[in-house]
BADRENRO-981106 format. One record per atom (N, C-alpha, C): residue in one letter; atom name; residue number from 0; x, y, z. Coordinates in nm, 3 decimals. Atoms other than C-alpha are relative to their C-alpha. Layout:
N
  loke  selo  drendo        X        Y        Z
     a    CA     NUM        X        Y        Z
...
//
This chain:
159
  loke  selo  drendo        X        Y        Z
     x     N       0    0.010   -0.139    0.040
     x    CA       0   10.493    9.362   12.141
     x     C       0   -0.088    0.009   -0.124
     x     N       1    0.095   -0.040    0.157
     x    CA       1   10.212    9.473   11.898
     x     C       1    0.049    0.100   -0.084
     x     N       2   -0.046   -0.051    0.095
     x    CA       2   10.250    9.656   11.589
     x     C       2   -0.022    0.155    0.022
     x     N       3   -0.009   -0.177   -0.064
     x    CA       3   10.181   10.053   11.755
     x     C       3    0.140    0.024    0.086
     x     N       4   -0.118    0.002   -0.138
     x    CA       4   10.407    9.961   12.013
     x     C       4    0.185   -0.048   -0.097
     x     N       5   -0.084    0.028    0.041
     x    CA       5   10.685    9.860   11.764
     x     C       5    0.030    0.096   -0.113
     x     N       6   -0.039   -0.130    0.072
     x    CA       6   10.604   10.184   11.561
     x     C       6    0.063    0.120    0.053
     x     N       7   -0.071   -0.073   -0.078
     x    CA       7   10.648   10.370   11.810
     x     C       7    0.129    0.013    0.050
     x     N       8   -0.127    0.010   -0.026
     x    CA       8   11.006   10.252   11.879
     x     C       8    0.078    0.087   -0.101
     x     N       9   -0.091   -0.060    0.153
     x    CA       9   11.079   10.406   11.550
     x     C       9    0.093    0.150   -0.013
     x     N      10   -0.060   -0.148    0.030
     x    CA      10   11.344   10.694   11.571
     x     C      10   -0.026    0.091   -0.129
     x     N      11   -0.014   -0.086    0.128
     x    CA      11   11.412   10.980   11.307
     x     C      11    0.083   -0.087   -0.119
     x     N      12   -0.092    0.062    0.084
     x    CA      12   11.691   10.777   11.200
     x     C      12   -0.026   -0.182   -0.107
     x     N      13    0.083    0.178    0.023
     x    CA      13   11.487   10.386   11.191
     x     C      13   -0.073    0.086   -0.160
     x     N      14    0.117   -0.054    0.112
     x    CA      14   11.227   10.609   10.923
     x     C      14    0.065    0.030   -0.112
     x     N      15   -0.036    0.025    0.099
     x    CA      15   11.424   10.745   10.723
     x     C      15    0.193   -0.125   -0.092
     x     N      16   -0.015    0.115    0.070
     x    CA      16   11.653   10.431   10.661
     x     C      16   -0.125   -0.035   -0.060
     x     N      17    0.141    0.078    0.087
     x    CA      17   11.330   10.300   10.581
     x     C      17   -0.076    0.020   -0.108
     x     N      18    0.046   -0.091    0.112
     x    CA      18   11.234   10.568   10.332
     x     C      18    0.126   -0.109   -0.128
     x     N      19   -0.133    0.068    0.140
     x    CA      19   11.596   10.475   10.153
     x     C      19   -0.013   -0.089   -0.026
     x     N      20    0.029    0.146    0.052
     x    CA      20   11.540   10.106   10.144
     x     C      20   -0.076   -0.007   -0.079
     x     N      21    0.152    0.041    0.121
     x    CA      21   11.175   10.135    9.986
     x     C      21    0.071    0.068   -0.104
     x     N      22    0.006   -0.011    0.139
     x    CA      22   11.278   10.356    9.721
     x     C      22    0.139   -0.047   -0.061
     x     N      23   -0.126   -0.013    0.074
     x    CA      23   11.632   10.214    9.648
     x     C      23    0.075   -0.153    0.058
     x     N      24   -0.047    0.108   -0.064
     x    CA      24   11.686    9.834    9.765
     x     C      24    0.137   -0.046   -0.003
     x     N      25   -0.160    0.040    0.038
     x    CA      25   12.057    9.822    9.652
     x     C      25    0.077    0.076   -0.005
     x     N      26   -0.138   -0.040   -0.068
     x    CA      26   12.233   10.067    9.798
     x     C      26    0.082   -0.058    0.027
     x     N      27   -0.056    0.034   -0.090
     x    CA      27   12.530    9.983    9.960
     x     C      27    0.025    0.039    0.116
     x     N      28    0.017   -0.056   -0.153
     x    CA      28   12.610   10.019   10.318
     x     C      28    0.032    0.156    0.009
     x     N      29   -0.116   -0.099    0.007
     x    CA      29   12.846   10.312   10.243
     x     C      29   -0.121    0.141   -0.004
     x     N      30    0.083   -0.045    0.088
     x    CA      30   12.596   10.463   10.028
     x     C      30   -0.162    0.051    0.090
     x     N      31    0.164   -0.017   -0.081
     x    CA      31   12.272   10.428   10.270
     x     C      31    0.039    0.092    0.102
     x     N      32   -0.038   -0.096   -0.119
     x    CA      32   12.475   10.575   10.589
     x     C      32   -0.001    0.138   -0.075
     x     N      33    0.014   -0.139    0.040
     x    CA      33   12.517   10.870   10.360
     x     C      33   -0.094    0.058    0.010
     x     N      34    0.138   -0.043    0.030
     x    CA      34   12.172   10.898   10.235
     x     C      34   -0.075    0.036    0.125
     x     N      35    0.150   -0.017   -0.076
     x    CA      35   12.015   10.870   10.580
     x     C      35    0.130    0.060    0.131
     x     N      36   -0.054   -0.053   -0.042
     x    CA      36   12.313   11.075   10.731
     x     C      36    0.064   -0.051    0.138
     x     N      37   -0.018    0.084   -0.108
     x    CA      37   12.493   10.829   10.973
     x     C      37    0.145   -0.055   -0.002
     x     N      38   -0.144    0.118    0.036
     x    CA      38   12.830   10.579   11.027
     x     C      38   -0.076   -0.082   -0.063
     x     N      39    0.028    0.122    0.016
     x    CA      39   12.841   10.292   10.851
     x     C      39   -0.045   -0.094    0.048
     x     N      40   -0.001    0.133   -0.121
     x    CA      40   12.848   10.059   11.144
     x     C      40   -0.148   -0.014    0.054
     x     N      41    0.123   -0.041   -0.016
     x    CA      41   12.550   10.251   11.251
     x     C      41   -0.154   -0.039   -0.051
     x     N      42    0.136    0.012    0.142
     x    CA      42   12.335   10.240   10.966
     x     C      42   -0.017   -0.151   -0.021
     x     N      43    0.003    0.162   -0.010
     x    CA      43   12.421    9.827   10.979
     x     C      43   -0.052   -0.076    0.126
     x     N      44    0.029    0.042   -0.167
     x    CA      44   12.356    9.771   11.337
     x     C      44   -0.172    0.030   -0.026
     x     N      45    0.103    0.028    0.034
     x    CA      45   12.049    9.903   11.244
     x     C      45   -0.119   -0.023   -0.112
     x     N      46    0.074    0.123    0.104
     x    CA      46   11.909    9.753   10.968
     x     C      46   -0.018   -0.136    0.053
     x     N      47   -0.030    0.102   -0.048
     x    CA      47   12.016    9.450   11.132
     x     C      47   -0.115   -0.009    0.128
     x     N      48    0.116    0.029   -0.045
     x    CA      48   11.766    9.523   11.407
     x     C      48   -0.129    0.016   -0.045
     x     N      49    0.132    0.044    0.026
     x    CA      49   11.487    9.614   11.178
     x     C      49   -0.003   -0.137   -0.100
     x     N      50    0.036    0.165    0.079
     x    CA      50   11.513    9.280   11.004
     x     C      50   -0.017   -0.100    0.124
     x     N      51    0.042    0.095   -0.110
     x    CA      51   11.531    9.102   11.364
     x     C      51   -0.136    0.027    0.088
     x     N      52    0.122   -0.029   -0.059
     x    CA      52   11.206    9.295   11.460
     x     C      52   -0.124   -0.016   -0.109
     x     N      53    0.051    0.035    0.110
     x    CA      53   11.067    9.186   11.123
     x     C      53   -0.081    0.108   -0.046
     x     N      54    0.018   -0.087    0.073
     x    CA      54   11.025    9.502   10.987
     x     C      54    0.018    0.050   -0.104
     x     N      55   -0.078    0.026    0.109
     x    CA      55   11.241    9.481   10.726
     x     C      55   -0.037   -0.141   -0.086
     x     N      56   -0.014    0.144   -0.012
     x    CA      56   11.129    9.199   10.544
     x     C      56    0.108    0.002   -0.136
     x     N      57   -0.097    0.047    0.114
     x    CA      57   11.335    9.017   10.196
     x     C      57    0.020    0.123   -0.070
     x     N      58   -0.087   -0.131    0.140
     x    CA      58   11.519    9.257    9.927
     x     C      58   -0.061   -0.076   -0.082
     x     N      59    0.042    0.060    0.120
     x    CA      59   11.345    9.193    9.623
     x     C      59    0.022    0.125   -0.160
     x     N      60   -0.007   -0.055    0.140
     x    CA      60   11.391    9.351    9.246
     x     C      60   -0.157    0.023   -0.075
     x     N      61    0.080   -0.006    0.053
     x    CA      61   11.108    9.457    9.083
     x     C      61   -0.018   -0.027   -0.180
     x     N      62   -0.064   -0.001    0.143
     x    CA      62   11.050    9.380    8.707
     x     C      62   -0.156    0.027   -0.026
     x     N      63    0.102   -0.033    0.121
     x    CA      63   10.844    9.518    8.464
     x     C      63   -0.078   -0.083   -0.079
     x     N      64    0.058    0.084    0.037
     x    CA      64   10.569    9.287    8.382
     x     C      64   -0.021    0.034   -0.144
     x     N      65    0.019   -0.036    0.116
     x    CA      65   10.474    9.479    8.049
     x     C      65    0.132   -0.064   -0.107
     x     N      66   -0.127    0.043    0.067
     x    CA      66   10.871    9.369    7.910
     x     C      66    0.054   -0.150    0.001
     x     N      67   -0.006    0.115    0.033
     x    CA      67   10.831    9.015    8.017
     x     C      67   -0.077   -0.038   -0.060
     x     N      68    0.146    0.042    0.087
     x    CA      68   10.485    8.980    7.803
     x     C      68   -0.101   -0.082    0.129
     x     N      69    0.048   -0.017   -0.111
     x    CA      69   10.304    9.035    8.113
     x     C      69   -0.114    0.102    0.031
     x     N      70    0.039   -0.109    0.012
     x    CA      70   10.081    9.318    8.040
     x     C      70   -0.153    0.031    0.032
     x     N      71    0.171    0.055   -0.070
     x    CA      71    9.725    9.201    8.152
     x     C      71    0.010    0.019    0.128
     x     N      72    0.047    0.002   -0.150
     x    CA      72    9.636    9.327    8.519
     x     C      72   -0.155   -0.038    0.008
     x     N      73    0.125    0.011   -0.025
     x    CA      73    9.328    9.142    8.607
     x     C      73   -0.049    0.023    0.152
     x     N      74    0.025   -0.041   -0.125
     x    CA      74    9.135    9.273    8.919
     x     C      74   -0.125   -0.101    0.030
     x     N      75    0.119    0.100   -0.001
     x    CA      75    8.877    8.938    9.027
     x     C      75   -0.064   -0.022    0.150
     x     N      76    0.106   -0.010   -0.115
     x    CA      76    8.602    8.950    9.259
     x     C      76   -0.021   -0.136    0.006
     x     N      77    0.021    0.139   -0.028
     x    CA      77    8.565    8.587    9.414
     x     C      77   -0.106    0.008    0.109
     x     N      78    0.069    0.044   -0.127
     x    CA      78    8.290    8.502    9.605
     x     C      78   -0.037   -0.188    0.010
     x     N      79   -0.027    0.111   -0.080
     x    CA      79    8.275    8.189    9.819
     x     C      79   -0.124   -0.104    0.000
     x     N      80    0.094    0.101   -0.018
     x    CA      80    8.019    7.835    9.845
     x     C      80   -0.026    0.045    0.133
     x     N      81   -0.019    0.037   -0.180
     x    CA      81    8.046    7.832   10.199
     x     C      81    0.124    0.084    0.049
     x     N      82   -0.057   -0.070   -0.083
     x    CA      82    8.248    8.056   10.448
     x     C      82    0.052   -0.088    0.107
     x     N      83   -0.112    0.044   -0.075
     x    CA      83    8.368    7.773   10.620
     x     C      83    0.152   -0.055    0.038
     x     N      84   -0.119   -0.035    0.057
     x    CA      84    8.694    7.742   10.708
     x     C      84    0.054   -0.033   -0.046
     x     N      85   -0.070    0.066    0.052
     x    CA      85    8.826    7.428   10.534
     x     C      85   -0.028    0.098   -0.162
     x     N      86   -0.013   -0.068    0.121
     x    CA      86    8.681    7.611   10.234
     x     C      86    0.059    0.116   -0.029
     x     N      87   -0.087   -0.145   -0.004
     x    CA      87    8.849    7.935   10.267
     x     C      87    0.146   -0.058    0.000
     x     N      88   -0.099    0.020   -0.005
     x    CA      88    9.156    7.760   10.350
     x     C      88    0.032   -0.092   -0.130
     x     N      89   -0.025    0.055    0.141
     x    CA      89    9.129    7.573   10.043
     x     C      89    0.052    0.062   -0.099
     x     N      90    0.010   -0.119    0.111
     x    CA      90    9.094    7.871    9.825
     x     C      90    0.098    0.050    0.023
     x     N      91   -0.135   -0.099    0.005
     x    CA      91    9.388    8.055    9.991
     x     C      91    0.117   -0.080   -0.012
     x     N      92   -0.111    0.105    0.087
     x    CA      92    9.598    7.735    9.914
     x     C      92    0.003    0.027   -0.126
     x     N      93    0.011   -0.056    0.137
     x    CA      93    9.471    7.771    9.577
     x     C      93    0.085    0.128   -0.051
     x     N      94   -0.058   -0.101    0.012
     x    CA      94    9.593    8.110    9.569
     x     C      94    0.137    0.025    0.000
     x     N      95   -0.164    0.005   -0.048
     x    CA      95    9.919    8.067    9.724
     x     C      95    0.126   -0.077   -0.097
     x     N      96   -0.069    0.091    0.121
     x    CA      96    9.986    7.781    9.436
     x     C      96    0.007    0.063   -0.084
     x     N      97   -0.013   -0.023    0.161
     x    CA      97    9.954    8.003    9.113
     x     C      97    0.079    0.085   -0.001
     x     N      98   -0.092   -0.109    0.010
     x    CA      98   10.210    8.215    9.018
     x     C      98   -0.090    0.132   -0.115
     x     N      99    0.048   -0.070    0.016
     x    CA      99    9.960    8.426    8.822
     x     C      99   -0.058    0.111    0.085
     x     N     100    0.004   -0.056   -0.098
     x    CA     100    9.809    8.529    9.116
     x     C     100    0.082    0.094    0.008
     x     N     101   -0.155   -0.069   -0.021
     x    CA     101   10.027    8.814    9.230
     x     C     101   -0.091    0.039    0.144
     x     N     102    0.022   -0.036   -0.137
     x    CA     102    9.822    8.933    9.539
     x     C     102   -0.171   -0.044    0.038
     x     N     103    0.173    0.052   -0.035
     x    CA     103    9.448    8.795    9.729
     x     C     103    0.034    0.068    0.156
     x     N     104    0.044   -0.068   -0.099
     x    CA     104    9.306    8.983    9.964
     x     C     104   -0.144   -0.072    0.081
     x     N     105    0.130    0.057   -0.074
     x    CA     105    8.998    8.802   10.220
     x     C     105   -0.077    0.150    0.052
     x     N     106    0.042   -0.123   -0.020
     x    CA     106    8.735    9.090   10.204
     x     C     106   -0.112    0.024    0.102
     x     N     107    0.109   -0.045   -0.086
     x    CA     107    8.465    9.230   10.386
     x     C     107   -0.101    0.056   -0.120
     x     N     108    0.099   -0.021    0.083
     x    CA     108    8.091    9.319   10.224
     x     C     108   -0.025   -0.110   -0.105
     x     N     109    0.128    0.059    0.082
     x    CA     109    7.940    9.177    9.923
     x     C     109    0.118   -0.162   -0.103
     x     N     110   -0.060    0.166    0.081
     x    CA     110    8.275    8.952    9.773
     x     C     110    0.113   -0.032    0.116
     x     N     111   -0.052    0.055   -0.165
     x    CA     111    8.454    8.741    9.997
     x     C     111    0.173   -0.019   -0.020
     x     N     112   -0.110   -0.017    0.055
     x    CA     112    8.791    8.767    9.784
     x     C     112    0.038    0.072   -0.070
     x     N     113   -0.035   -0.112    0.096
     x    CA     113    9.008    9.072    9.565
     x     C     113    0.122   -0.060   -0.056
     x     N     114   -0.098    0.036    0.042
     x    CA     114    9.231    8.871    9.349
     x     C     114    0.064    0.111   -0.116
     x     N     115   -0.044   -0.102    0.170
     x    CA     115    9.463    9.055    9.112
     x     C     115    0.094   -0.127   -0.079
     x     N     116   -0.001    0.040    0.128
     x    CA     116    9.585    8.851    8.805
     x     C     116    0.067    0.055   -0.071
     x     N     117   -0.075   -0.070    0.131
     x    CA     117    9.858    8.921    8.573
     x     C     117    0.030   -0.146   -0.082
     x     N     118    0.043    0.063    0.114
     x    CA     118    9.855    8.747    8.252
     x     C     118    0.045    0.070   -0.112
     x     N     119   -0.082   -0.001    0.143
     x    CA     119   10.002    8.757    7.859
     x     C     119   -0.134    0.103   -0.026
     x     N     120    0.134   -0.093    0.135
     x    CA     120    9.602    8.863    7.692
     x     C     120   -0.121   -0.033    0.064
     x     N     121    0.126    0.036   -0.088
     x    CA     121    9.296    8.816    7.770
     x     C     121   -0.076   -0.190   -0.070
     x     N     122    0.014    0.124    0.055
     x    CA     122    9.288    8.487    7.588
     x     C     122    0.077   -0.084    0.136
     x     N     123   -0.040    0.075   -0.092
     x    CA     123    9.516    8.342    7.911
     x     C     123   -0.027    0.016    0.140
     x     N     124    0.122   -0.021   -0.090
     x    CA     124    9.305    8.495    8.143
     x     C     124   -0.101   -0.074   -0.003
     x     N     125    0.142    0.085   -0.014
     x    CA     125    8.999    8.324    8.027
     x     C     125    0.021   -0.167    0.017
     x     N     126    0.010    0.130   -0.003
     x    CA     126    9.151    7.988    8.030
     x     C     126    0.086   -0.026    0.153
     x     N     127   -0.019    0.104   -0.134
     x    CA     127    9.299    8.008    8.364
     x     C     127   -0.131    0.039    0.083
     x     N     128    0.102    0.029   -0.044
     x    CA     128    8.944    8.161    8.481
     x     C     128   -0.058   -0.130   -0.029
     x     N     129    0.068    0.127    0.037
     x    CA     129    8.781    7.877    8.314
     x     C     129    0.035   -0.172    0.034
     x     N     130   -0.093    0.095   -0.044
     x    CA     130    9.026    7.626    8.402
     x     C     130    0.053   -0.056    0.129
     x     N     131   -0.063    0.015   -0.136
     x    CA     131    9.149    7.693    8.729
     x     C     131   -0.076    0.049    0.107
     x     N     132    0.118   -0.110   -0.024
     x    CA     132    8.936    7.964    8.917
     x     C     132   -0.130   -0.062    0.066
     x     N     133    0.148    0.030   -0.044
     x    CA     133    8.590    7.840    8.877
     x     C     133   -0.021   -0.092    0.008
     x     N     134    0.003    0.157   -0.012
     x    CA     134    8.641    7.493    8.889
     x     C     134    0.064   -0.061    0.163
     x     N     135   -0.044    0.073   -0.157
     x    CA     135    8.742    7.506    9.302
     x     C     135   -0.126    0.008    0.010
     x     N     136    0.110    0.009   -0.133
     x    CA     136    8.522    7.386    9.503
     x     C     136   -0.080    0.102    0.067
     x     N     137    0.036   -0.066   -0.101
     x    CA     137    8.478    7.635    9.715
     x     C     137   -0.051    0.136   -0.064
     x     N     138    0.051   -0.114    0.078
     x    CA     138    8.443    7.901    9.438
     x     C     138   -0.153   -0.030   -0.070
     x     N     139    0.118   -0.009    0.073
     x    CA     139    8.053    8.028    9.371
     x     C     139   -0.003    0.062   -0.136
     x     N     140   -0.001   -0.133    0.149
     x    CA     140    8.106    8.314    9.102
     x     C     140    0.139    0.074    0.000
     x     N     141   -0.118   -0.045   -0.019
     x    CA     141    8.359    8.548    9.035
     x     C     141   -0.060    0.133   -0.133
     x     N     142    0.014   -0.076    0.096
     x    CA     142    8.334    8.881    8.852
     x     C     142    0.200    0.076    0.001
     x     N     143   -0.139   -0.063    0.088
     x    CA     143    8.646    9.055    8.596
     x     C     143   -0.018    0.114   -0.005
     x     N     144   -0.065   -0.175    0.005
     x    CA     144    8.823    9.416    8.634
     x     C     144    0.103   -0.016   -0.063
     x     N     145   -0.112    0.009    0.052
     x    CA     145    9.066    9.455    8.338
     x     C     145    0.014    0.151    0.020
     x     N     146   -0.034   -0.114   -0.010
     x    CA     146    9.292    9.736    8.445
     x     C     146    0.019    0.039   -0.125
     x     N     147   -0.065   -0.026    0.123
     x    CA     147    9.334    9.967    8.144
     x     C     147    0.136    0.062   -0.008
     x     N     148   -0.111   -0.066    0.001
     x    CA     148    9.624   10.175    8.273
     x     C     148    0.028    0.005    0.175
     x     N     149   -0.044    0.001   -0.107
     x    CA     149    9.810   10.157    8.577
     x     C     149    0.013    0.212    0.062
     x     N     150    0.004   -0.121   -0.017
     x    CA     150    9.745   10.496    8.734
     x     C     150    0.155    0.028    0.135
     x     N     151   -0.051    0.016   -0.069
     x    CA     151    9.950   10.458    9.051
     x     C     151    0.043   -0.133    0.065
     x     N     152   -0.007    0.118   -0.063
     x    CA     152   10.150   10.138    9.196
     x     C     152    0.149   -0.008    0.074
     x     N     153   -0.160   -0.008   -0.070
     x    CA     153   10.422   10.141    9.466
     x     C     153   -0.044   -0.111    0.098
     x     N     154   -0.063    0.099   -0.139
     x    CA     154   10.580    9.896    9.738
     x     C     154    0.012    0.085    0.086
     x     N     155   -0.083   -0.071   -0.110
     x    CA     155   10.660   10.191    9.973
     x     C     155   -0.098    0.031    0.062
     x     N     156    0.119   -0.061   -0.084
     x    CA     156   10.466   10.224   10.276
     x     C     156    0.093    0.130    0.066
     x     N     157   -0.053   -0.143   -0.074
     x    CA     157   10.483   10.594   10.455
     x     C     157    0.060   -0.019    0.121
     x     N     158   -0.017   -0.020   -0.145
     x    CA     158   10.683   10.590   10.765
     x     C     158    0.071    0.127    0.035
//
């Protein structure tokens, strides 16, 4: 089943559970059947199938990077030696290892990667560019986007 065909399954009731989850991951059961106007049993049965149709994926907490001394969003344009695939797969190992990293995107047009980067200052930015970054292999160049203000940033997709 492809991903139209598994939207389409989606009742009134599948959506907005799904609304309540994104904006509120810790409801309780009691609490969600209310919100999305249902039984309990109901509202569990299905959750339970959108996590077995992997729609649902992990519960996670969000935290405020600014309050852990986190306050650097870097936005980094990577472009690539070579486009082949051990090298790409190199790089998205790379990626997958740093916990700075927070999200890489494989792009289309002129850069061949959209890393974003969170970081203490711009002093621990430049030493894991300098350090880590431009010293793969597989990395040619790389240009820096320091966000100045977060205008908009959510987890919740529309369903």
């Amino acid at each position: 089943m492809d991903s139209t065909d598994q939207f389409k399954k989606l009742d009134a009731l599948d959506r907005r559970i799904l609304r309540a989850v994104q904006r509120q991951g810790d409801l309780s059961q009691a609490e969600l059947a209310e919100k999305v106007a249902t039984s309990p049993a109901s509202c569990w049965r299905r959750l339970k199938a959108l996590e077995a149709d992997g729609i649902l994926l992990e519960t996670v907490r969000l935290v405020d990077p600014v309050k852990v001394g986190k306050g650097l969003d870097v936005i980094c344009q990577v472009r690539m030696k070579s486009h082949a695939v051990d090298a790409r797969a190199q790089f998205e190992k790379f990626a997958h290892s740093h916990d700075k990293i927070m999200e890489c995107y494989s792009m289309s047009g002129e850069w061949d990667y959209l890393v974003r980067v969170i970081v203490h200052d711009v002093r621990e930015y430049e030493e894991f560019l300098m350090r880590e970054l431009l010293p793969q292999d597989s990395v040619a160049t790389s240009a820096s986007h320091f966000v100045l203000k977060r205008v908009k940033s959510t987890t919740e997709i529309p369903v």
